[in-house]
Kinemage of the C-alpha trace (Angstrom):
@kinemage 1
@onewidth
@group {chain A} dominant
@subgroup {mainchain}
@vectorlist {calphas} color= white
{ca unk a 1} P 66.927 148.114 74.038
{ca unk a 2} L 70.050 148.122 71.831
{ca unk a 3} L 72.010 148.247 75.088
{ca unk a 4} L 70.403 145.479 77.010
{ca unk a 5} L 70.918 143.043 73.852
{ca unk a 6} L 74.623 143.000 73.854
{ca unk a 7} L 74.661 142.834 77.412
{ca unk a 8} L 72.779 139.475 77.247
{ca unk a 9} L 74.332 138.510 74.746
{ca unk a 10} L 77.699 138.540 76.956
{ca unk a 11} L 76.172 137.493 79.943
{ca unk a 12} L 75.228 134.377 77.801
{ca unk a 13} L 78.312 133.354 76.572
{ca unk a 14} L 79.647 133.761 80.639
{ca unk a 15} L 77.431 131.183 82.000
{ca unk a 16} L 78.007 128.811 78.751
{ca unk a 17} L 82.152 129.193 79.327
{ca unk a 18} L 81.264 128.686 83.284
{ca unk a 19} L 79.364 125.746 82.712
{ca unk a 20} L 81.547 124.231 80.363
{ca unk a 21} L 84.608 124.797 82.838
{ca unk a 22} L 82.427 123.247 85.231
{ca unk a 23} L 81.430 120.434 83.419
{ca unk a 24} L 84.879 119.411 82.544
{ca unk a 25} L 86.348 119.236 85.672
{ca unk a 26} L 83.552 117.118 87.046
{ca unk a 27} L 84.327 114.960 83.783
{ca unk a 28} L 87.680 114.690 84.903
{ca unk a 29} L 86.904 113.848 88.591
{ca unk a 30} L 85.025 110.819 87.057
{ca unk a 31} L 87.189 107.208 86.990
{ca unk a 32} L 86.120 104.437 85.972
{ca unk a 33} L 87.438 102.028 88.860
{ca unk a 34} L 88.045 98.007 87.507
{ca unk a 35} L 89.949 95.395 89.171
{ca unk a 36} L 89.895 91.844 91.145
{ca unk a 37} L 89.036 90.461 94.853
{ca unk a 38} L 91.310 87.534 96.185
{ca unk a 39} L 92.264 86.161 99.186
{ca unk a 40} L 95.820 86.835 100.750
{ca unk a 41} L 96.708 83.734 101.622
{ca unk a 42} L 96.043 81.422 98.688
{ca unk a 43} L 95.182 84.461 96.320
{ca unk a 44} L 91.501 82.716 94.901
{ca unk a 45} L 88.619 84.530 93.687
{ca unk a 46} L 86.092 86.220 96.183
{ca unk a 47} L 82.612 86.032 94.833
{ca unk a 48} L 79.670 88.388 96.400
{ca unk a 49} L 82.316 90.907 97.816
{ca unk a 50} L 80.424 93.899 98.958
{ca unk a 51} L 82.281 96.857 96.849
{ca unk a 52} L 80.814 100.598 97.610
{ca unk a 53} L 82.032 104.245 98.217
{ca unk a 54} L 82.413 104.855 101.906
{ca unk a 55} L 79.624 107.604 103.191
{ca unk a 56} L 78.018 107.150 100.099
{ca unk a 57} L 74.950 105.122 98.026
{ca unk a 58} L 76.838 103.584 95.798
{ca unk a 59} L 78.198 100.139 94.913
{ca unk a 60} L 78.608 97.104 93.550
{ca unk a 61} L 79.960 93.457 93.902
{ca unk a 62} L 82.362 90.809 92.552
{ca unk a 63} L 81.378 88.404 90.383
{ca unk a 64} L 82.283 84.987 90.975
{ca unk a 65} L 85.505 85.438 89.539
{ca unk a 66} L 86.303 88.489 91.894
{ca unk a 67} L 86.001 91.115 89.651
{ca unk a 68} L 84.231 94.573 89.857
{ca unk a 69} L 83.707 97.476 87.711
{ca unk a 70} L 82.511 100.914 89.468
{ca unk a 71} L 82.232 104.683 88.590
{ca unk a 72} L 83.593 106.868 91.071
{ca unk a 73} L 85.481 110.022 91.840
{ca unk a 74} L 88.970 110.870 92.760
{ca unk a 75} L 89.799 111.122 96.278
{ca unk a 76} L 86.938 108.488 97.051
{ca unk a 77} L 87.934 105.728 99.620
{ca unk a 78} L 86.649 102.212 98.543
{ca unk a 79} L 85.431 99.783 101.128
{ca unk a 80} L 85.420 96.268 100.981
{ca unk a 81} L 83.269 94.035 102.945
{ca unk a 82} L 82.560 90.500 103.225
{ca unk a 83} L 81.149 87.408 105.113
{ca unk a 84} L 84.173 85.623 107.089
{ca unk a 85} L 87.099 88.747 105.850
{ca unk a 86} L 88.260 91.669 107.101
{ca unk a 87} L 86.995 94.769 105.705
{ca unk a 88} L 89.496 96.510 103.539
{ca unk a 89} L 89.513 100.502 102.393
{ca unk a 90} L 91.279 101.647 98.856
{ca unk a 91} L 91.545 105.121 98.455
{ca unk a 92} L 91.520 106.808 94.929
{ca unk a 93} L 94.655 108.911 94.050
{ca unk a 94} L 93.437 112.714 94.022
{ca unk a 95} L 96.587 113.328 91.371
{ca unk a 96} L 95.725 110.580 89.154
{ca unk a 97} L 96.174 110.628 85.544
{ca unk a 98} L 93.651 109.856 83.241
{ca unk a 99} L 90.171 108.437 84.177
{ca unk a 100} L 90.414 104.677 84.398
{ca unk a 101} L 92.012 103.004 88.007
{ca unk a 102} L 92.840 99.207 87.825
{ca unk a 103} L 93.109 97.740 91.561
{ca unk a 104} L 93.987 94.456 92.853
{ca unk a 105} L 92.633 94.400 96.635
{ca unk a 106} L 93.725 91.488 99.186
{ca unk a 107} L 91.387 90.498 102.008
{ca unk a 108} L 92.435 88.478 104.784
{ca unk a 109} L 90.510 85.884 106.664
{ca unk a 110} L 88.777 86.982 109.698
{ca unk a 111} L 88.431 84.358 112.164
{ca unk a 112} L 86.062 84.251 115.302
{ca unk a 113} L 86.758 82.922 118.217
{ca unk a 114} L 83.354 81.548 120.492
{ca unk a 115} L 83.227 80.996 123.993
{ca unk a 116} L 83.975 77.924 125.383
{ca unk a 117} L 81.148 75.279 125.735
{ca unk a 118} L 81.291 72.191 127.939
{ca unk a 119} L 78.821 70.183 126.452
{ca unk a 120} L 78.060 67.565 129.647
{ca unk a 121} L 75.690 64.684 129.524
{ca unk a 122} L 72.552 63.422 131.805
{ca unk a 123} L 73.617 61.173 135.109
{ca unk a 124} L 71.049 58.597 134.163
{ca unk a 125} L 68.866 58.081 130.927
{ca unk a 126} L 66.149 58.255 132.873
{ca unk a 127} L 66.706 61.509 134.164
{ca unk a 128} L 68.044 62.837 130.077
{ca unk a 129} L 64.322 61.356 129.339
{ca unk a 130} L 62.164 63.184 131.601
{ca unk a 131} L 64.682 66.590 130.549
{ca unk a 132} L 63.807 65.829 127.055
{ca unk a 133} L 60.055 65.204 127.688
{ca unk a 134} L 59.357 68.439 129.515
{ca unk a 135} L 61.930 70.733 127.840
{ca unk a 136} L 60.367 73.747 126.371
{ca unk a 137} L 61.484 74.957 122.821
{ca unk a 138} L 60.494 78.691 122.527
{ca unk a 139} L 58.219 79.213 119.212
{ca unk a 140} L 59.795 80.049 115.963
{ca unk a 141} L 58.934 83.733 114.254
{ca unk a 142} L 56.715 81.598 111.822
{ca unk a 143} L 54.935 80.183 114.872
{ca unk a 144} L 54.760 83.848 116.574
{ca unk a 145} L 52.986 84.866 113.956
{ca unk a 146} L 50.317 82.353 113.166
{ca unk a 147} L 49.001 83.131 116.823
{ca unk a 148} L 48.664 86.441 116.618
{ca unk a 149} L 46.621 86.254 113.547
{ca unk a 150} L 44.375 83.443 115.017
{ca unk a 151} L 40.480 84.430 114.564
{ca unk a 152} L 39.900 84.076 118.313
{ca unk a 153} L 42.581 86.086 119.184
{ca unk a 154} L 41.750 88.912 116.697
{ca unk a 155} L 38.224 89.099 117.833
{ca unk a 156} L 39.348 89.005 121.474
{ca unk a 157} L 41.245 91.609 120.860
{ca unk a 158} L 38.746 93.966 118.373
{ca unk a 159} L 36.757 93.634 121.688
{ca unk a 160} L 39.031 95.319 124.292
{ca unk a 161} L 41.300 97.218 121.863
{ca unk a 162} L 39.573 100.983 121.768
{ca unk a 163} L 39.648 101.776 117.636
{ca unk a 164} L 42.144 104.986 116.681
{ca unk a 165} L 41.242 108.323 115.009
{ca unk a 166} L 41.389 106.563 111.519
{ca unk a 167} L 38.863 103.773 111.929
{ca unk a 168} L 36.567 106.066 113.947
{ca unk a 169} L 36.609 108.615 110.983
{ca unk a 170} L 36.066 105.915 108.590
{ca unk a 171} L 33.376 104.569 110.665
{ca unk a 172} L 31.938 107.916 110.875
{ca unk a 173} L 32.051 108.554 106.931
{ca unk a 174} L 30.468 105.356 106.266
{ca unk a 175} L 27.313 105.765 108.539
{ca unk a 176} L 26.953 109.533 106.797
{ca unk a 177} L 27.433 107.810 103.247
{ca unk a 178} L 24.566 105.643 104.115
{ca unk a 179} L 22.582 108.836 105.342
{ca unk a 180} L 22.653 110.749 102.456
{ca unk a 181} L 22.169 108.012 100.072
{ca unk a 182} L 18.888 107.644 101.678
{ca unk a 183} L 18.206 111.170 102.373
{ca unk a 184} L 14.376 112.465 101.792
{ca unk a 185} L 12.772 108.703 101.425
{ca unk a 186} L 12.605 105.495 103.733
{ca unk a 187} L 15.986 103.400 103.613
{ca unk a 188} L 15.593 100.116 103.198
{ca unk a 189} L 14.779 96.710 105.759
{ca unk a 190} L 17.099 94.034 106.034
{ca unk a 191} L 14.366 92.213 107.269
{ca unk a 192} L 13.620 90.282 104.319
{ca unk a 193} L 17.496 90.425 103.099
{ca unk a 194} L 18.610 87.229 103.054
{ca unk a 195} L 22.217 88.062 102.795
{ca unk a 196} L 21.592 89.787 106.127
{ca unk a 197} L 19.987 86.482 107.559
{ca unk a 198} L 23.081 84.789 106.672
{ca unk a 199} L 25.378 87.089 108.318
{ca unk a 200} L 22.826 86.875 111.356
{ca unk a 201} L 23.141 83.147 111.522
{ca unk a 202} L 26.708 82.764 111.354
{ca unk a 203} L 27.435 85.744 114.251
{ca unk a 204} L 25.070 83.850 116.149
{ca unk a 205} L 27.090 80.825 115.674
{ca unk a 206} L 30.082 82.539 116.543
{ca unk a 207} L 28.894 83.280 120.150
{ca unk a 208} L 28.820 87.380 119.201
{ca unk a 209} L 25.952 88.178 120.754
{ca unk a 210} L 26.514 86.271 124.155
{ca unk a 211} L 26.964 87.788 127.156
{ca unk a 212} L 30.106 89.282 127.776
{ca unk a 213} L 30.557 88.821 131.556
């Protein structure tokens, strides 16, 4: 026992001067990364300039004055990204001094060029008004979506789509809840329920109980 105690002892103060080390030269990895987002040509502010750490999670963008503040590493590369400019890259110095990197980054205008459109007009207005009458505009997603959630449609399709392994195990559940709640006396008869009758009536007016051929 009196030889195990110094050992730990020692073995202690290893991992604490290990850590340490360890801890300061992540500490001095860390910079604190500040600086400003303007154009090239007229050098004005970029607002909303997309500022993270390439291949990682991290980031942050300008304000509307163009400036950013970000923690980050050395050796990290910087990307720059935004609407309408080129993307830009800004790599950290590995050898850098201190812990705090000011940066002044310059983004140039990207410009796109579209395809050529020869915008032509109708021989006749006659013939522009009968286009214009039977043209068909494709439906919006808004559109898209208020059809497939139309009642008929859902209960068209609750008729031919087969239900999965979850609402057949649910469905399954359910009918044994309702067995063992009544187990060992007579369940109940909706017969004189009249919250039954109503459900009755209105699947009735519905049309579920017609003939499906």
């Amino acid at each position: 026992m009196k030889r195990i105690l110094p050992l730990f002892i020692i073995s202690f103060f290893v991992i604490c001067q290990r850590a340490h080390a360890q801890f300061e030269q992540i500490k001095d990895s860390v910079v604190q990364l500040y600086g400003v987002v303007l154009t090239a040509d007229s050098l004005e502010a970029i607002p909303s300039v997309s500022v993270s750490i390439k291949g990682g999670r991290r980031g942050t963008i300008t304000n509307e004055q163009g400036v950013f503040s970000i923690v980050v590493l050395k050796g990290d590369v910087i990307e720059f990204t935004s609407v309408g400019y080129k993307p830009k890259l800004a790599e950290i110095p590995r050898n850098l001094q201190g812990n705090q990197f000011s940066l002044v980054q310059l983004m140039v205008v990207d410009t796109q060029y579209l395809p050529v459109t020869i915008i032509r007009p109708r021989p006749t207005r006659e013939q522009f008004d009968r286009d214009f009458a039977t043209m068909q505009i494709p439906d919006d997603n808004y559109e898209l979506a208020r059809k497939n959630t139309d009642e008929q449609t859902r209960r068209a399709l609750m008729t031919i789509i087969p239900a999965d392994g979850k609402e057949a195990a649910n469905y399954t559940l359910r009918k044994q809840a309702y067995k063992y709640t009544y187990a060992g006396q007579i369940p109940p008869m909706n017969i004189m329920n009249p919250i039954a009758w109503a459900d009755f009536i209105k699947a009735w007016k519905r049309g579920d109980f017609k003939s499906k051929k």
